[in-house]
C-alpha positions in Angstrom: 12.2 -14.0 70.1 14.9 -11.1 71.5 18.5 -12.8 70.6 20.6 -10.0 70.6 21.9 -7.4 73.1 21.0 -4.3 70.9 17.3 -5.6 70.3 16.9 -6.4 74.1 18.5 -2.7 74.7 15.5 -0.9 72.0 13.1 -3.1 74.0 13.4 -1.8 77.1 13.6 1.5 76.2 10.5 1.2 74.4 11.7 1.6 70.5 9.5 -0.2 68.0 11.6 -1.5 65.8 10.0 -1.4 62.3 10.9 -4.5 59.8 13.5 -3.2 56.3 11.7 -1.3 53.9 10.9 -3.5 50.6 11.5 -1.5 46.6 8.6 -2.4 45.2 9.3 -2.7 41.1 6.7 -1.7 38.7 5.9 -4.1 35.8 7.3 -3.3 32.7 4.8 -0.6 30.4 5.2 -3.4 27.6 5.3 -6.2 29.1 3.1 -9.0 27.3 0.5 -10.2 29.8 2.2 -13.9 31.1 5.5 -13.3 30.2 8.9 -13.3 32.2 9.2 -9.2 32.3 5.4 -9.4 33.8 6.5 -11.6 36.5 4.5 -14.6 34.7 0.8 -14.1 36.5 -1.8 -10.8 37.1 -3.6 -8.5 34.7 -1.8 -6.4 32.1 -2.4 -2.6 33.1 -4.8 -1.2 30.5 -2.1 0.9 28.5 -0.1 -2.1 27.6 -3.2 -4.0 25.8 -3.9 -0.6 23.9 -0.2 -0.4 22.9 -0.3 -3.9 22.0 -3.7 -3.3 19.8 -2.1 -0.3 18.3 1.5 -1.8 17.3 -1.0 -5.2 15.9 -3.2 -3.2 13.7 -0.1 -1.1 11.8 1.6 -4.7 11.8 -1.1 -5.8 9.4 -1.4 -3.0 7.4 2.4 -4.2 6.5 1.3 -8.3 5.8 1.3 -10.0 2.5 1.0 -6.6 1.0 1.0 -6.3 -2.8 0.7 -4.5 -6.2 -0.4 -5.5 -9.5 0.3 -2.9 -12.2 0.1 -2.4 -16.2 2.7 -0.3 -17.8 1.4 0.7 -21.5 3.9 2.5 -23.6 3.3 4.5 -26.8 4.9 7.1 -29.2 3.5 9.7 -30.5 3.3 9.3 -34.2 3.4 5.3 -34.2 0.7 2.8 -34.6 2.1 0.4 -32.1 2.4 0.3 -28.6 3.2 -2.4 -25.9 2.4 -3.4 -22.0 4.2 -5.2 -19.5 2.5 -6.5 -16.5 4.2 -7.1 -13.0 3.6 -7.9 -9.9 5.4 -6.6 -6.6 7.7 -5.4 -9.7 8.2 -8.6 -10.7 7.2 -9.1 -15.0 5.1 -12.0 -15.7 3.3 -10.1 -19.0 4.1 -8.9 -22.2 1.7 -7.2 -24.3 2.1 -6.3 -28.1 -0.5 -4.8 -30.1 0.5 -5.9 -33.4 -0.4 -9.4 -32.2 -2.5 -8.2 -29.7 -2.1 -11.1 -27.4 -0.9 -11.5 -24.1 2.6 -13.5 -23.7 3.5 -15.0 -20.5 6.8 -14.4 -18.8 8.6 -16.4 -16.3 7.1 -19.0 -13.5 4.8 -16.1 -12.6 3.5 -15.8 -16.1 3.1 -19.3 -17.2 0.7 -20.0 -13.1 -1.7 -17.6 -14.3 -1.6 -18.3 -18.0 -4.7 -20.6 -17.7 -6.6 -18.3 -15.5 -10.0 -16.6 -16.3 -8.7 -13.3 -15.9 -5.8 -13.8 -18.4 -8.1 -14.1 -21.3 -9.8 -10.4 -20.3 -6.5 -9.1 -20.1 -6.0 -7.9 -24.3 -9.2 -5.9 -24.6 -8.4 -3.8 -21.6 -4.7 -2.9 -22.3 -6.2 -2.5 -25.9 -8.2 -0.5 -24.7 -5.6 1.5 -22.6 -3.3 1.7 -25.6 -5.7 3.3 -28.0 -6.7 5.8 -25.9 -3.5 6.6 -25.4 -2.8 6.7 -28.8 -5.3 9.7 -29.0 -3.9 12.4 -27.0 -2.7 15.2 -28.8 1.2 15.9 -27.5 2.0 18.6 -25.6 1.3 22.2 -27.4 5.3 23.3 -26.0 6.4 20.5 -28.5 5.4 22.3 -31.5 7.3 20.6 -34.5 9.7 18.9 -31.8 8.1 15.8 -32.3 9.5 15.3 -36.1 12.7 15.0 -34.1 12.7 12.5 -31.9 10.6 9.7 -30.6 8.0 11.4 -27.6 6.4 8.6 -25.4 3.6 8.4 -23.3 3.4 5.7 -20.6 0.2 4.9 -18.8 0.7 2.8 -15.4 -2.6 1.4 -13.9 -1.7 -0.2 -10.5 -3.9 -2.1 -7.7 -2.7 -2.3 -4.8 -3.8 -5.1 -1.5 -3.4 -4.0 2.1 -3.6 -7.3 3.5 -6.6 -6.6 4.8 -9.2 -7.5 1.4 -8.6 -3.7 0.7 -7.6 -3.1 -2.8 -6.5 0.7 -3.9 -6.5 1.5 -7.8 -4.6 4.0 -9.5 -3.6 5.1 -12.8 -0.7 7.6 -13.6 0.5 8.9 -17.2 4.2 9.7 -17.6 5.6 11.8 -20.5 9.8 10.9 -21.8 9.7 9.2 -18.6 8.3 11.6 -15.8 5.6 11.8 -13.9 2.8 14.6 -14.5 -0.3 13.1 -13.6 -2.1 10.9 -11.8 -5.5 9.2 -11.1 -7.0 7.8 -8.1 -10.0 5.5 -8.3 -11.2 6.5 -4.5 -11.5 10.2 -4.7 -12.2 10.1 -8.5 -10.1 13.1 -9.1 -7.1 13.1 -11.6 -4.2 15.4 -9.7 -1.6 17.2 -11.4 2.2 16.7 -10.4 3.6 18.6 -12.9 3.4 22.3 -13.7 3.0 21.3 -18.0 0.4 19.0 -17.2 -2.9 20.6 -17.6 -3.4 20.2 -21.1 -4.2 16.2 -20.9 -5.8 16.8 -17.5 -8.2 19.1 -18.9 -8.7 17.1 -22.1 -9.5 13.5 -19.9 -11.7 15.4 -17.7 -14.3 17.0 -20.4 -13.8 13.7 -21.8 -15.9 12.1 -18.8 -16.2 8.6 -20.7 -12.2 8.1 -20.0 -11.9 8.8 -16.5 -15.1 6.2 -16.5 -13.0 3.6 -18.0 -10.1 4.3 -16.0 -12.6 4.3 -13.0 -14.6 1.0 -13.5 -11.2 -0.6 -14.8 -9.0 -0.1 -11.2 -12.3 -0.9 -9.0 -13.7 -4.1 -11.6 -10.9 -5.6 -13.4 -7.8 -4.9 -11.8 -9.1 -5.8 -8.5 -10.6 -8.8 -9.5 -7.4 -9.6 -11.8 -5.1 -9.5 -8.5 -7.6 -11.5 -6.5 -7.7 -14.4 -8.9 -3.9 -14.0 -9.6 -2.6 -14.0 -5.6 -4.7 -17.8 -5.1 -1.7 -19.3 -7.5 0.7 -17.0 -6.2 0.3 -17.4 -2.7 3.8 -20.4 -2.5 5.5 -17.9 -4.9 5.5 -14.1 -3.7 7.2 -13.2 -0.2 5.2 -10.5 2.0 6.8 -6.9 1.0 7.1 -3.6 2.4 3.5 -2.3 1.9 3.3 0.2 -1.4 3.9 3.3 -1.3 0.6 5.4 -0.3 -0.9 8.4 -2.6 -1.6 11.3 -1.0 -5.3 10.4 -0.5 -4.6 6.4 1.3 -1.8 8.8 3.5 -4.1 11.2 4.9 -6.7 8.1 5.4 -4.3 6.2 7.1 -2.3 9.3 9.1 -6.6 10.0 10.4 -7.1 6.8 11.5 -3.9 6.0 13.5 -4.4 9.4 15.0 -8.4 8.7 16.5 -6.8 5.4 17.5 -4.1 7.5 19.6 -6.4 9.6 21.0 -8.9 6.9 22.4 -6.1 5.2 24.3 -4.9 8.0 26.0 -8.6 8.8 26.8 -8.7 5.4 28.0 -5.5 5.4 30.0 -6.0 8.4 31.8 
């Protein structure tokens, strides 16, 4: 229907008159399928399921991560020793090898008091301690050690992804710094300080320790923070996942990367 002079005018002089041109607006790259950004109906486009897969699986490599871990501490030219357990840094263990008992500490300590595991605990930290123990010092010390008190501090640590994956490692600290360190995957003991090779050549001709240290991380610990987390569960909140050794960062920094690459394969 013609209503107006101007449209009756382009009529008869034979102008089509085409209807206003429409913006069409693109949905939203991450909009979640259903949602109000997506307009509420219609597929997602393929690139906004992959981005949702990919942001999902680092998400869970961050839930109800935690760590168990063992600090034994000695001094050279002492018969004694002691160990403190924690979890997600938290102490619920205290070891002392004159009684050579474990004592519970806090609400953490006294929920897993009665547990299984808590009766294995002595005879590995024992264990730990002693061997310890037996390490010469450092040949730079020389006479130094008449001085003053040197210490030696093992740390044996598991550590859960979230996922059922458990990661062991053990590292050995001299006056308080770092110099070596064990991981249970590759079965290797690296050295992270330049005076370190003289107890990382000693443990590895001494095969039988890195073989405890070994079976311990991957047999006991694990199981230890398995049976631990069921009592647990109402008391520990979800933390920041633990901080990766070189050998879970490469693992992980592979897999996210073959994961990138297969979406934009599949995108374009």
């Amino acid at each position: 229907m013609i209503t107006s002079e101007g449209e009756k005018g382009a009529v008869a002089r034979g102008v089509r008159r085409h209807p206003p041109a429409v913006l069409k607006v693109h949905e939203p790259l991450l909009a979640f399928p259903g949602s109000a950004l997506a307009g509420g109906s219609g597929p997602a486009p393929r690139c906004t399921w992959i981005l949702w897969l990919i942001c999902g699986l680092i998400a869970s490599e961050t839930a109800d991560a935690h760590t168990l871990s063992y600090n034994i501490t000695t001094v050279w030219g002492q018969r004694w020793y002691e160990a403190h357990g924690q979890v997600d840094q938290q102490t619920f263990l205290y070891y002392n090898s004159s009684t050579g008992t474990c004592i519970p500490v806090g609400p953490l300590g006294k929920k897993v008091s009665e547990a299984k595991a808590w009766t294995e605990q002595p005879e590995i930290l024992k264990q730990v301690g002693d061997m310890l123990q037996r390490l010469p010092p450092p040949n730079k010390l020389g006479d130094a050690t008449a001085k003053y008190p040197h210490t030696l501090m093992g740390r044996m640590t598991c550590e859960s992804d979230g996922n059922g994956k458990i990661n062991g490692s053990c590292q050995f600290s001299y006056n308080g710094q770092i110099f070596l360190h064990f991981d249970s995957k590759s079965h290797q003991w690296t050295e992270d300080h330049l005076e370190s090779s003289w107890i990382k050549n000693i443990l590895e001709e001494k095969t039988s320790m890195t073989n405890f240290f070994y079976r311990t991380l991957e047999g006991d610990c694990t199981s230890w923070l398995k049976q631990f987390l069921g009592p647990w569960a109402e008391m520990l909140q979800p933390t920041d996942p633990p901080t990766p050794n070189r050998s879970s960062r490469n693992t992980l920094s592979s897999y996210y990367l073959i994961l990138l690459a297969f979406a934009i394969l599949f995108v374009y």
